[in-house]
CHARMM internal coordinates of N, CA and C (Angstrom, degrees):
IC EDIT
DIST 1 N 1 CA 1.4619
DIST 1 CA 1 C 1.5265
ANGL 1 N 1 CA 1 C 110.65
DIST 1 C 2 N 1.2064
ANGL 1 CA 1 C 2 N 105.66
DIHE 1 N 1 CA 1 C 2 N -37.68
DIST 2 N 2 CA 1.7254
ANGL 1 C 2 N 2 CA 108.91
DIHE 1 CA 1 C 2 N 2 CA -178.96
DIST 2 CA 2 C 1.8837
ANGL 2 N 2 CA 2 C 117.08
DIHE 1 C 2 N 2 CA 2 C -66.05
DIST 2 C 3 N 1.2556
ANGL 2 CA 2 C 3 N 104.94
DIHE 2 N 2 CA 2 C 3 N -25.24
DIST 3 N 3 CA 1.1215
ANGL 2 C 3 N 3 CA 114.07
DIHE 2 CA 2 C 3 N 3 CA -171.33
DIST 3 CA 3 C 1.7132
ANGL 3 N 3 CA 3 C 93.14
DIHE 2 C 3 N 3 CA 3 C -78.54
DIST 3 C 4 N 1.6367
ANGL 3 CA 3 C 4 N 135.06
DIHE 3 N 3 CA 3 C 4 N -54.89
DIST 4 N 4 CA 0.9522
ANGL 3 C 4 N 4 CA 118.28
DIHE 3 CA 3 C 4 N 4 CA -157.66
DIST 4 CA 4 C 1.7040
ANGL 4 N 4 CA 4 C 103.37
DIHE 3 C 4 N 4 CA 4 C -76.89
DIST 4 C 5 N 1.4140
ANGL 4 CA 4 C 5 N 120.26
DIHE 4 N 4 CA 4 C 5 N -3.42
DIST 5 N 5 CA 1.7604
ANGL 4 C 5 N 5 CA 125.49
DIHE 4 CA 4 C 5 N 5 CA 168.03
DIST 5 CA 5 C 1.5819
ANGL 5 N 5 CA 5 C 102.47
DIHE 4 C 5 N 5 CA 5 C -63.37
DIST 5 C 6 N 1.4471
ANGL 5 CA 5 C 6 N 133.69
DIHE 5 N 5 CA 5 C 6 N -34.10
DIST 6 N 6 CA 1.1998
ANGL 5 C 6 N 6 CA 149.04
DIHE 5 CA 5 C 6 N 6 CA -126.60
DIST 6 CA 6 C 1.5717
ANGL 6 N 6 CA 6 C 81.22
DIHE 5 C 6 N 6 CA 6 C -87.69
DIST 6 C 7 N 1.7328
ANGL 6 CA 6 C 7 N 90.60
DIHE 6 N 6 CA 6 C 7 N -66.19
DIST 7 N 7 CA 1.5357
ANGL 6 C 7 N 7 CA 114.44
DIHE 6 CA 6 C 7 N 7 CA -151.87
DIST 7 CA 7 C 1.7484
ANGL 7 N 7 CA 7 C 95.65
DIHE 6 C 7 N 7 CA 7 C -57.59
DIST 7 C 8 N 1.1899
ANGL 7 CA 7 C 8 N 107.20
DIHE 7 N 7 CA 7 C 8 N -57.00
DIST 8 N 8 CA 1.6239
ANGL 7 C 8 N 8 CA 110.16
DIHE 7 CA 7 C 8 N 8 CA -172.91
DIST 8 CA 8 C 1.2668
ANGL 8 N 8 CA 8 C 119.57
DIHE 7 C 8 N 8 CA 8 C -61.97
DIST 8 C 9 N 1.3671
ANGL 8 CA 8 C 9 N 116.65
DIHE 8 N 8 CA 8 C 9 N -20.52
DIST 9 N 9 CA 1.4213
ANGL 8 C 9 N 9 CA 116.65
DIHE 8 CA 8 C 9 N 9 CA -179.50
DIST 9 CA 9 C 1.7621
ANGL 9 N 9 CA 9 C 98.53
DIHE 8 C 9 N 9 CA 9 C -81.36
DIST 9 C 10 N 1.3961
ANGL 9 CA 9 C 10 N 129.49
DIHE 9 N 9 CA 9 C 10 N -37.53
DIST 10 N 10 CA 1.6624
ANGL 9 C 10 N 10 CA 113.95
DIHE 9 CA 9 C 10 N 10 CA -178.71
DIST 10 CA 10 C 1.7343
ANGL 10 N 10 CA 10 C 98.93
DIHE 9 C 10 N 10 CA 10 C -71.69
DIST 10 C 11 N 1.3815
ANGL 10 CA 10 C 11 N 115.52
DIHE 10 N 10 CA 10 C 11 N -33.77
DIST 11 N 11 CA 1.3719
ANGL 10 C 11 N 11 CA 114.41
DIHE 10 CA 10 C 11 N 11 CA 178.36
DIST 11 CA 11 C 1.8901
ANGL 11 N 11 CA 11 C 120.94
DIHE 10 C 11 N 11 CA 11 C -43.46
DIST 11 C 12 N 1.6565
ANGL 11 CA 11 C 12 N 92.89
DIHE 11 N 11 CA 11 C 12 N -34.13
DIST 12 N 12 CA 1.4590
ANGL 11 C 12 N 12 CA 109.81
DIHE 11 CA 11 C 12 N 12 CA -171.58
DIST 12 CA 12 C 1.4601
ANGL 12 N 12 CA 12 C 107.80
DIHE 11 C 12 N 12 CA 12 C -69.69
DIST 12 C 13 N 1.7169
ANGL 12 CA 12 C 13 N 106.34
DIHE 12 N 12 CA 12 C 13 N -54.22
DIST 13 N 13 CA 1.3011
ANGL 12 C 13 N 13 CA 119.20
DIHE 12 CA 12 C 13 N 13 CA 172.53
DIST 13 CA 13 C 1.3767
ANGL 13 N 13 CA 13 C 118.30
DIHE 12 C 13 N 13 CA 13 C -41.88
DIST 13 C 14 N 1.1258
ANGL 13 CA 13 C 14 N 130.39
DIHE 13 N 13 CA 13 C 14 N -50.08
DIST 14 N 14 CA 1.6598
ANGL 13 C 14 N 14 CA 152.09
DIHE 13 CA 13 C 14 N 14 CA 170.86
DIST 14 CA 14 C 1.3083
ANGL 14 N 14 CA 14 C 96.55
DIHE 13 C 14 N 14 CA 14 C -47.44
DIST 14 C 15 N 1.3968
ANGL 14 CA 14 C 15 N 135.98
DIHE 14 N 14 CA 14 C 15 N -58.63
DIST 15 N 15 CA 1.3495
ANGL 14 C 15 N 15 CA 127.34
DIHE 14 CA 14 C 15 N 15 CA -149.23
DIST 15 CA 15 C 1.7412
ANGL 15 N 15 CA 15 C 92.18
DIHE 14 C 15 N 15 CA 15 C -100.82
DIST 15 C 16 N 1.0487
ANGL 15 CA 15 C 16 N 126.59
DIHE 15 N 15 CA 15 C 16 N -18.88
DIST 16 N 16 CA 2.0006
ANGL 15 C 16 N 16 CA 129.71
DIHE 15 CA 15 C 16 N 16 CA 154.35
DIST 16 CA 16 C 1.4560
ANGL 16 N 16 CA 16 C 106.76
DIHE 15 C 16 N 16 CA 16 C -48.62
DIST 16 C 17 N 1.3407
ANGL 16 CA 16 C 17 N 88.86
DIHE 16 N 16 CA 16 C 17 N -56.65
DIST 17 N 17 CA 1.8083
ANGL 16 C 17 N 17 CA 85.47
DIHE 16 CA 16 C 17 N 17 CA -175.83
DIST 17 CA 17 C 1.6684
ANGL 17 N 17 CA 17 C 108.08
DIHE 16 C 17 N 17 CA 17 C -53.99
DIST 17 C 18 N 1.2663
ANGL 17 CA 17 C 18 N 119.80
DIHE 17 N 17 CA 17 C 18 N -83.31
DIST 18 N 18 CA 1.2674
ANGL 17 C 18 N 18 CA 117.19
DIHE 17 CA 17 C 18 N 18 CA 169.86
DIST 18 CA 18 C 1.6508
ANGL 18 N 18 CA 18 C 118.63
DIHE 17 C 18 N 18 CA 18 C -23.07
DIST 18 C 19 N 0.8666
ANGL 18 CA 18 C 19 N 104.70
DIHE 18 N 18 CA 18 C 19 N -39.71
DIST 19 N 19 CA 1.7559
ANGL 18 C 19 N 19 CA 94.14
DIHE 18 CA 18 C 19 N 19 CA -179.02
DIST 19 CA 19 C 1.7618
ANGL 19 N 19 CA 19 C 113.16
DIHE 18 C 19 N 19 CA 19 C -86.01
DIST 19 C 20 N 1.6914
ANGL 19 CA 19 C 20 N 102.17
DIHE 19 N 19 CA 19 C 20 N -12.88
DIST 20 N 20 CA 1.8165
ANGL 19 C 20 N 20 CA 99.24
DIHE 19 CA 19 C 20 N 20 CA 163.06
DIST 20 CA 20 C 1.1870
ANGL 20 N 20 CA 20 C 122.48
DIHE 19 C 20 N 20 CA 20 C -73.91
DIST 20 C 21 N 1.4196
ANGL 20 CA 20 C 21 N 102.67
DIHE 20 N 20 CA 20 C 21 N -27.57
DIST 21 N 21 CA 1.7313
ANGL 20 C 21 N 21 CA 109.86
DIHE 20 CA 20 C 21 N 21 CA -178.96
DIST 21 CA 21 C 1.3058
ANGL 21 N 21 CA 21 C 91.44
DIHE 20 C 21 N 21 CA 21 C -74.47
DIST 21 C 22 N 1.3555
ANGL 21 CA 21 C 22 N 154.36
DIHE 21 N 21 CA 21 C 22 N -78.44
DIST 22 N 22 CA 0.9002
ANGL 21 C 22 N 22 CA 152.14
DIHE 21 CA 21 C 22 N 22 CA -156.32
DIST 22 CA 22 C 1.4625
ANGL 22 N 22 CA 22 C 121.80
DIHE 21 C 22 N 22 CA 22 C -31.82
DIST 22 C 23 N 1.7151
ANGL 22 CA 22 C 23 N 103.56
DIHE 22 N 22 CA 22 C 23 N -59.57
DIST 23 N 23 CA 1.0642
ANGL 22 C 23 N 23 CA 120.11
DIHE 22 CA 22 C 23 N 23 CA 153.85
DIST 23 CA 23 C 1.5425
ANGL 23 N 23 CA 23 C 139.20
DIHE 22 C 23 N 23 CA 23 C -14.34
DIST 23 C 24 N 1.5274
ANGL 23 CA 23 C 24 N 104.09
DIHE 23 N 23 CA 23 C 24 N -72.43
DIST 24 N 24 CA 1.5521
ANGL 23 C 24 N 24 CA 140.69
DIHE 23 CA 23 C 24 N 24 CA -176.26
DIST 24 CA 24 C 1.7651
ANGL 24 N 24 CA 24 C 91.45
DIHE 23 C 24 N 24 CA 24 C -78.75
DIST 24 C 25 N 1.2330
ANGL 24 CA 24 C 25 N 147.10
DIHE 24 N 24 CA 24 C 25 N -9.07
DIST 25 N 25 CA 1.4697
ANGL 24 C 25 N 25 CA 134.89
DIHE 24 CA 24 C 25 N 25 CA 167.96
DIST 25 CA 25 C 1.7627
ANGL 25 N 25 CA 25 C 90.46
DIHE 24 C 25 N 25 CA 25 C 77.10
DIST 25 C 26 N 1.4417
ANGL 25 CA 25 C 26 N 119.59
DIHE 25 N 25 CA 25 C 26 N 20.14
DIST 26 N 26 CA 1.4001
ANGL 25 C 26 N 26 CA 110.58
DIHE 25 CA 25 C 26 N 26 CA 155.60
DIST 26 CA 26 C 1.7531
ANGL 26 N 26 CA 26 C 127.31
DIHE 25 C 26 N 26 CA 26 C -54.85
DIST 26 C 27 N 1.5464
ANGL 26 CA 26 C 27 N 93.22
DIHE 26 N 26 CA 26 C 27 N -45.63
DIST 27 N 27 CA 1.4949
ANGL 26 C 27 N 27 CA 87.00
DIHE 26 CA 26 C 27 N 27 CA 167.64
DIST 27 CA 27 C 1.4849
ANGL 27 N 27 CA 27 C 125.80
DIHE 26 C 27 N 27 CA 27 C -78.74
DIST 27 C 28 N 1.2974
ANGL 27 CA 27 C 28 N 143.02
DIHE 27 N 27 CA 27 C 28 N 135.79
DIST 28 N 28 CA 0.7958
ANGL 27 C 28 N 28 CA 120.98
DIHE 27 CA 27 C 28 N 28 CA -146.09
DIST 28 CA 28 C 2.4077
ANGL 28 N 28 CA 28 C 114.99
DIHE 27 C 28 N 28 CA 28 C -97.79
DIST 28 C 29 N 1.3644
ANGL 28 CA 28 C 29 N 102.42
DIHE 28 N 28 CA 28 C 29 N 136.37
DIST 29 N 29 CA 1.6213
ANGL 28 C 29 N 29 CA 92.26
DIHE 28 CA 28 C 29 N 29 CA -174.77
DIST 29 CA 29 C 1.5579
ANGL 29 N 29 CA 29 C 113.92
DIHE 28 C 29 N 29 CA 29 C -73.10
DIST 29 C 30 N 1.4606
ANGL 29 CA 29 C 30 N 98.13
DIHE 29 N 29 CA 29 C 30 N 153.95
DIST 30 N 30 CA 1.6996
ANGL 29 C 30 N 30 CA 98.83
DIHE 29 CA 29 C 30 N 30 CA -176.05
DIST 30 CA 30 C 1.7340
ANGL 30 N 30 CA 30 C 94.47
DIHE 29 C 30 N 30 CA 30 C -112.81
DIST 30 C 31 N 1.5040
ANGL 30 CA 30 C 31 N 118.34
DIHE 30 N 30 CA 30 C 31 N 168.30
DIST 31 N 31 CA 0.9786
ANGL 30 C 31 N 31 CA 108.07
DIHE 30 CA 30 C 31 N 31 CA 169.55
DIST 31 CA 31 C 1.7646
ANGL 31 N 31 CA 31 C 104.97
DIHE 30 C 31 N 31 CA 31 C -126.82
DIST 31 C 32 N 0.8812
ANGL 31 CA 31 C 32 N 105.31
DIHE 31 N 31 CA 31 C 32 N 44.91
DIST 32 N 32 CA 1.8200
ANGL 31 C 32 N 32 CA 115.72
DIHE 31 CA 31 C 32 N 32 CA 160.32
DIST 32 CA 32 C 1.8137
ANGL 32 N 32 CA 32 C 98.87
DIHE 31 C 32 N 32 CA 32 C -104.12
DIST 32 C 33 N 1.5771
ANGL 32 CA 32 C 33 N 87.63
DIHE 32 N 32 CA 32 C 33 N 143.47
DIST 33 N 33 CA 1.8520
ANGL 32 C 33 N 33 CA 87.19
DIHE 32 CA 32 C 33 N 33 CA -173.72
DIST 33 CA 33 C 0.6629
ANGL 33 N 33 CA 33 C 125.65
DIHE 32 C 33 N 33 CA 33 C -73.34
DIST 33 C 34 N 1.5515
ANGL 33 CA 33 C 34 N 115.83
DIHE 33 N 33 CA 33 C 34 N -26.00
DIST 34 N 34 CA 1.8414
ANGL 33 C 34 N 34 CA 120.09
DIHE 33 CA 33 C 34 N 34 CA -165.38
DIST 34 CA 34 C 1.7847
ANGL 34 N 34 CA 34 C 91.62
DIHE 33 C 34 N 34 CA 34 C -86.77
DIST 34 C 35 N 1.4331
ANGL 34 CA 34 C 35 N 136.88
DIHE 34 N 34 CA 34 C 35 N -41.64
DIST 35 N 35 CA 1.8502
ANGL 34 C 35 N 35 CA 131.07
DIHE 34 CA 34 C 35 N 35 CA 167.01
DIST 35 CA 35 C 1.5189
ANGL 35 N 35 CA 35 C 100.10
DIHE 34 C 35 N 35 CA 35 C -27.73
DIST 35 C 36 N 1.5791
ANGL 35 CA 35 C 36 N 112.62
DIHE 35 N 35 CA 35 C 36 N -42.99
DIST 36 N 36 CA 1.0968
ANGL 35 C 36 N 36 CA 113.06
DIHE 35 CA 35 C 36 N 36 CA -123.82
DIST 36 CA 36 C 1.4156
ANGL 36 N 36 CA 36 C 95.37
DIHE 35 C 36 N 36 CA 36 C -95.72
DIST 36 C 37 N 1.1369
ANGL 36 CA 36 C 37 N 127.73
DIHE 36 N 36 CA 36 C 37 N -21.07
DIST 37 N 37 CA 1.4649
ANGL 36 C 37 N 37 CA 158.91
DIHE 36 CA 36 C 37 N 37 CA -168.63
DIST 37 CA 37 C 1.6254
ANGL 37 N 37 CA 37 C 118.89
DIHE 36 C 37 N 37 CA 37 C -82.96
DIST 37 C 38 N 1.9672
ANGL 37 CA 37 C 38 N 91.79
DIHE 37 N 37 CA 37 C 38 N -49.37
DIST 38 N 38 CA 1.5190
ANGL 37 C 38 N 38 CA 92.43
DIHE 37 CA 37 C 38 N 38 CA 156.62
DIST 38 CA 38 C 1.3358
ANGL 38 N 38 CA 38 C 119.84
DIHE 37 C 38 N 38 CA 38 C -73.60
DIST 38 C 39 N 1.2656
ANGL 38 CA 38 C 39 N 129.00
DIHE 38 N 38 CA 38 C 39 N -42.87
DIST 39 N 39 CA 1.2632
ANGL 38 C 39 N 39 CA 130.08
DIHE 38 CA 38 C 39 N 39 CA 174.83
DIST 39 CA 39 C 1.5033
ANGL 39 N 39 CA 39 C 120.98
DIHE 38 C 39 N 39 CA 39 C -35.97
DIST 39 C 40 N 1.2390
ANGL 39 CA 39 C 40 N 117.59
DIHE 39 N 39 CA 39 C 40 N -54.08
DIST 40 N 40 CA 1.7975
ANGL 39 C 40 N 40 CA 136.39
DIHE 39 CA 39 C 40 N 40 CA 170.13
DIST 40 CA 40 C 1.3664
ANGL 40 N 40 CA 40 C 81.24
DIHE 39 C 40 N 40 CA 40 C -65.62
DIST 40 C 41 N 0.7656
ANGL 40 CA 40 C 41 N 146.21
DIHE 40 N 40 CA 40 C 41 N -50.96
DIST 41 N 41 CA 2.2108
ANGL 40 C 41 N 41 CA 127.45
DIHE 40 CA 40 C 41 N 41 CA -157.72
DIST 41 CA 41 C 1.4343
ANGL 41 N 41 CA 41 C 102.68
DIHE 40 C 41 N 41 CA 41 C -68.29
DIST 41 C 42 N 1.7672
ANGL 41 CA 41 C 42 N 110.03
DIHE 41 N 41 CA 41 C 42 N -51.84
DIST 42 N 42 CA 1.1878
ANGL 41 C 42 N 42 CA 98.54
DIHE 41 CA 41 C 42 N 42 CA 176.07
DIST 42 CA 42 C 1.4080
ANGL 42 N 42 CA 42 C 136.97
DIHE 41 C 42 N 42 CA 42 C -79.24
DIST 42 C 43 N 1.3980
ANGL 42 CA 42 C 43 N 117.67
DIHE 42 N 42 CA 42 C 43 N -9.05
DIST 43 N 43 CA 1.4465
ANGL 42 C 43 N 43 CA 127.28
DIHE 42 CA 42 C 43 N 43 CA 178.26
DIST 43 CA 43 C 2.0994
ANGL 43 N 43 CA 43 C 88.75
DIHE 42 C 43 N 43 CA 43 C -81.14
DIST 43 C 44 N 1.1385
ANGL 43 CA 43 C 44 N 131.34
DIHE 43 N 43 CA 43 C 44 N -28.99
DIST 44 N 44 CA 1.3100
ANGL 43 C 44 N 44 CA 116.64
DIHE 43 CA 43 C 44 N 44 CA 160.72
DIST 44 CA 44 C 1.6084
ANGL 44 N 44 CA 44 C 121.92
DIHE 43 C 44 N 44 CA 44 C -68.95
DIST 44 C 45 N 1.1824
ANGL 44 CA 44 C 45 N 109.32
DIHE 44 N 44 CA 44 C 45 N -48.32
DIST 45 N 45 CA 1.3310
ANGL 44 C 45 N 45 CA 95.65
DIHE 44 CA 44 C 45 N 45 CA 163.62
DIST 45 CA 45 C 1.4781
ANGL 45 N 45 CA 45 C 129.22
DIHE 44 C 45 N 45 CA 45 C -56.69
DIST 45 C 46 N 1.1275
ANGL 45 CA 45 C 46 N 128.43
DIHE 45 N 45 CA 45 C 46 N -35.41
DIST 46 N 46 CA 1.0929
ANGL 45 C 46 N 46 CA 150.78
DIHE 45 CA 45 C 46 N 46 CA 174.17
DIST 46 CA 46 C 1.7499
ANGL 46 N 46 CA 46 C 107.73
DIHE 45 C 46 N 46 CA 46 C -52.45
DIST 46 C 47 N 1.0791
ANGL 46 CA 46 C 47 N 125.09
DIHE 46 N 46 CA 46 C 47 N -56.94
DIST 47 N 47 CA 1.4774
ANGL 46 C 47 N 47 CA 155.19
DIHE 46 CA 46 C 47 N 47 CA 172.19
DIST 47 CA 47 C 1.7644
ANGL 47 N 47 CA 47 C 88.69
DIHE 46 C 47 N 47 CA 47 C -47.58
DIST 47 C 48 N 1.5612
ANGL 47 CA 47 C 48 N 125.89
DIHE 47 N 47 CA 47 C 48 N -80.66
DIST 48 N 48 CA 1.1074
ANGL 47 C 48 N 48 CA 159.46
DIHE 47 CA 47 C 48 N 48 CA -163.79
DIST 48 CA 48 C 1.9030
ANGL 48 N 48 CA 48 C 97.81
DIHE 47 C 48 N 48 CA 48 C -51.87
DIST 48 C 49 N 1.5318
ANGL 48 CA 48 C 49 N 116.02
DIHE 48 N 48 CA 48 C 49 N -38.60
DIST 49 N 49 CA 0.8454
ANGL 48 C 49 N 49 CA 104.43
DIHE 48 CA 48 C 49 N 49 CA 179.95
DIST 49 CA 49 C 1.5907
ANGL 49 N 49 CA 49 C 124.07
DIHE 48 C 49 N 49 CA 49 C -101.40
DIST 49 C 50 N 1.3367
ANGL 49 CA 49 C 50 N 90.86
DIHE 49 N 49 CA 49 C 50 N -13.49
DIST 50 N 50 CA 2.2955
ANGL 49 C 50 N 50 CA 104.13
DIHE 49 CA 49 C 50 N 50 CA 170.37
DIST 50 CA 50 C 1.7183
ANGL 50 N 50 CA 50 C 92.97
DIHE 49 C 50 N 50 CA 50 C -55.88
DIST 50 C 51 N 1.7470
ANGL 50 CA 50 C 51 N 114.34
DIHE 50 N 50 CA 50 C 51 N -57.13
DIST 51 N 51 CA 1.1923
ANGL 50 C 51 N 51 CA 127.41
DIHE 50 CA 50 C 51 N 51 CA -166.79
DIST 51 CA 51 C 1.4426
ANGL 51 N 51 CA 51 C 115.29
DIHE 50 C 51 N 51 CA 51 C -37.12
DIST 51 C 52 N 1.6406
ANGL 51 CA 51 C 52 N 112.67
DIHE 51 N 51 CA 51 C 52 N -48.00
DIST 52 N 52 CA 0.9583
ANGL 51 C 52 N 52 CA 137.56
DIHE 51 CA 51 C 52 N 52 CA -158.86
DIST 52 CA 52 C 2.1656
ANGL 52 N 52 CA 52 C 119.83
DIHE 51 C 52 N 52 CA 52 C -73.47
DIST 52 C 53 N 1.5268
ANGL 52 CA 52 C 53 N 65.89
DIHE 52 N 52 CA 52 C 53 N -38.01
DIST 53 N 53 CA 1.7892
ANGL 52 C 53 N 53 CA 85.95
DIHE 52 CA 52 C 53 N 53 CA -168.15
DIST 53 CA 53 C 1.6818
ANGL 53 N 53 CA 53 C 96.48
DIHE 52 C 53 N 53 CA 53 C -83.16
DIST 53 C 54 N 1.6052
ANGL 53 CA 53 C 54 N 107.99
DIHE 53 N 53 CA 53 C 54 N -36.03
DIST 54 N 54 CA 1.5360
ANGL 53 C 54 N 54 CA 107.06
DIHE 53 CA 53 C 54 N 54 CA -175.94
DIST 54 CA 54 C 1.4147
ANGL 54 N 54 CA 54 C 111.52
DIHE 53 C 54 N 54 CA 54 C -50.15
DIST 54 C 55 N 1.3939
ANGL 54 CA 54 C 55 N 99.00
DIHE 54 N 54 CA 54 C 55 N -55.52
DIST 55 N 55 CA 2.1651
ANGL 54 C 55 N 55 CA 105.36
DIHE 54 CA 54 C 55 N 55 CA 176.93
DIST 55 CA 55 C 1.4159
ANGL 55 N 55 CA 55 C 104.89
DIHE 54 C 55 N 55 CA 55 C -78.82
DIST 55 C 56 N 1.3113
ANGL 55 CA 55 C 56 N 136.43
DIHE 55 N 55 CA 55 C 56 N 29.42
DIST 56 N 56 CA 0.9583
ANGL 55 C 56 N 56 CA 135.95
DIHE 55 CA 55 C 56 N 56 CA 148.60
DIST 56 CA 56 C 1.5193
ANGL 56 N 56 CA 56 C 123.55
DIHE 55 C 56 N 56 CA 56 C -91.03
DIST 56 C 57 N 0.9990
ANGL 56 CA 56 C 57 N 91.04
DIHE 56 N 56 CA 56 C 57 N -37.09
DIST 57 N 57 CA 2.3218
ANGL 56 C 57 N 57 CA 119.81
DIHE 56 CA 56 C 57 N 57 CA -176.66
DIST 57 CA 57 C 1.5837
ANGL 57 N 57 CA 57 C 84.46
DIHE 56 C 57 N 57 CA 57 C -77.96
DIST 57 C 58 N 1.3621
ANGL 57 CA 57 C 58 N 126.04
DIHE 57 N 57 CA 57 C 58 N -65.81
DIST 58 N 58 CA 1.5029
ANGL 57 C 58 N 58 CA 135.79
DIHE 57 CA 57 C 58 N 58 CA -176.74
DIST 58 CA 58 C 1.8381
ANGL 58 N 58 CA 58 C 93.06
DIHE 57 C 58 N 58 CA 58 C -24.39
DIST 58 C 59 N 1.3168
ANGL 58 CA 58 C 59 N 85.32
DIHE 58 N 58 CA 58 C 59 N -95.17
DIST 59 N 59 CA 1.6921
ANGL 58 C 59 N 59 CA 103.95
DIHE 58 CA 58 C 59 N 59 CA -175.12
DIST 59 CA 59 C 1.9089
ANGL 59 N 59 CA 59 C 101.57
DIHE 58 C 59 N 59 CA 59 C -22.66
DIST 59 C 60 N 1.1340
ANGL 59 CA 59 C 60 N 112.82
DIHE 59 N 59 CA 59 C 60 N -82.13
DIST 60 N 60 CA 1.5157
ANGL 59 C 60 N 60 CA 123.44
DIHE 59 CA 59 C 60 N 60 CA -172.80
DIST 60 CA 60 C 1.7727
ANGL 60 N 60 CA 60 C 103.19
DIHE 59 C 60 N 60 CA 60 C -35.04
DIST 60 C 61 N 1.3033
ANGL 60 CA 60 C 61 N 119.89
DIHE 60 N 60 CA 60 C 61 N -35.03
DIST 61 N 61 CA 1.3642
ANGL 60 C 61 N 61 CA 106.35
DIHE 60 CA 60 C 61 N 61 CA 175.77
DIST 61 CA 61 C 1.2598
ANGL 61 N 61 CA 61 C 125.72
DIHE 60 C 61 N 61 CA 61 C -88.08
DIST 61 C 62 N 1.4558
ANGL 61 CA 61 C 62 N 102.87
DIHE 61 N 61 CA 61 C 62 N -27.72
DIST 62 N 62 CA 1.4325
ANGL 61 C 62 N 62 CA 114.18
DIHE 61 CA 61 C 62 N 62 CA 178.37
DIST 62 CA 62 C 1.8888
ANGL 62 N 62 CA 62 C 107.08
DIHE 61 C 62 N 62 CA 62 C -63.95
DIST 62 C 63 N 1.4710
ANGL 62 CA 62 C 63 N 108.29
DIHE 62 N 62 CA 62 C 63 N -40.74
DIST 63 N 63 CA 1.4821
ANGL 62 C 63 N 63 CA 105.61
DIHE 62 CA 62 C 63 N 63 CA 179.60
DIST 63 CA 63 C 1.6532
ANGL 63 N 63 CA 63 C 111.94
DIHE 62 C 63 N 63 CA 63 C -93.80
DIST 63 C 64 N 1.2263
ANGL 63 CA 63 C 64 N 120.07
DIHE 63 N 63 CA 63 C 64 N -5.34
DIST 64 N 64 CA 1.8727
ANGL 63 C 64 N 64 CA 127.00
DIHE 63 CA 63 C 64 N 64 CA 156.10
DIST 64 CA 64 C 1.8237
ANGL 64 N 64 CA 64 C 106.63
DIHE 63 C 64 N 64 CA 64 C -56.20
DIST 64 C 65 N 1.5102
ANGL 64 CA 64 C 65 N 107.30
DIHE 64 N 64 CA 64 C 65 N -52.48
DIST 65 N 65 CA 1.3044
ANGL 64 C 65 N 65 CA 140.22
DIHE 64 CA 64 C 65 N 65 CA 165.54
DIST 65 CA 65 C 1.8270
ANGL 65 N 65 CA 65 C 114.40
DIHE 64 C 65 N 65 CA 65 C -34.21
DIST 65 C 66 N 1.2546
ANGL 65 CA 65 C 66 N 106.84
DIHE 65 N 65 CA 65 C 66 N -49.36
DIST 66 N 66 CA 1.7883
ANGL 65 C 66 N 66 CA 109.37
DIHE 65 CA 65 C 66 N 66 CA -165.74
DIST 66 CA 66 C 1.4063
ANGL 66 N 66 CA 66 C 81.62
DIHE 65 C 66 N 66 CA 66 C -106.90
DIST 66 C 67 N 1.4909
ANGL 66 CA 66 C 67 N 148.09
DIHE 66 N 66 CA 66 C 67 N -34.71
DIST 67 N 67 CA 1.2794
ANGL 66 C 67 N 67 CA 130.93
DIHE 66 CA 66 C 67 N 67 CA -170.37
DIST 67 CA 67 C 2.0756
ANGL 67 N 67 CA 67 C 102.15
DIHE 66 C 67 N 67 CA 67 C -63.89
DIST 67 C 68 N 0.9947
ANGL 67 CA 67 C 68 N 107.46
DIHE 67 N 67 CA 67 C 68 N -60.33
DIST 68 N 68 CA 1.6810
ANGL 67 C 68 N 68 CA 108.40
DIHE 67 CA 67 C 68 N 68 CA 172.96
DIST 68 CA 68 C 1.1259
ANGL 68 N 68 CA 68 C 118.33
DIHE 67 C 68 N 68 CA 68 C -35.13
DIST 68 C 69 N 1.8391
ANGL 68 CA 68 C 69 N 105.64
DIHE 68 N 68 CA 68 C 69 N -54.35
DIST 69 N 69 CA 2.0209
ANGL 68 C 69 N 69 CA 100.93
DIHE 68 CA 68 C 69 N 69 CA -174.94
DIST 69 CA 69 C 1.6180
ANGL 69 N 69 CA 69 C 120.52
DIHE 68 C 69 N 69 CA 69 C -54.22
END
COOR INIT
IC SEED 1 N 1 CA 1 C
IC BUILD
């Protein structure tokens, strides 16, 4: 179980990074709508997947947590 906390937690880091660039206008904006459209989809997905991995790490500690007591 600890190992798959391991994996998801650098996974999390990975998808932080991507969302700093995003952030900081590293990636760069287009101004055609439909670029522009994926761009917002993926900074939601992106969002959708920090979310995802966080209650994932959550869960893994919370049950690392009751295996010890």
């Amino acid at each position: 179980m600890a190992e798959n906390c391991a994996i998801t937690y650098r996974d999390t880091l990975n998808i932080a990074n991507l969302y700093e660039q995003i952030a900081t206008n590293e990636i760069v904006r287009c101004d055609d709508p439909q670029k522009l459209l994926g761009i917002r989809l993926t900074y939601l997905n992106l969002l959708y997947s920090l979310g995802s991995a966080l209650l994932v790490i959550f869960v893994c500690i919370k049950n690392e947590s009751r295996s010890t007591n």
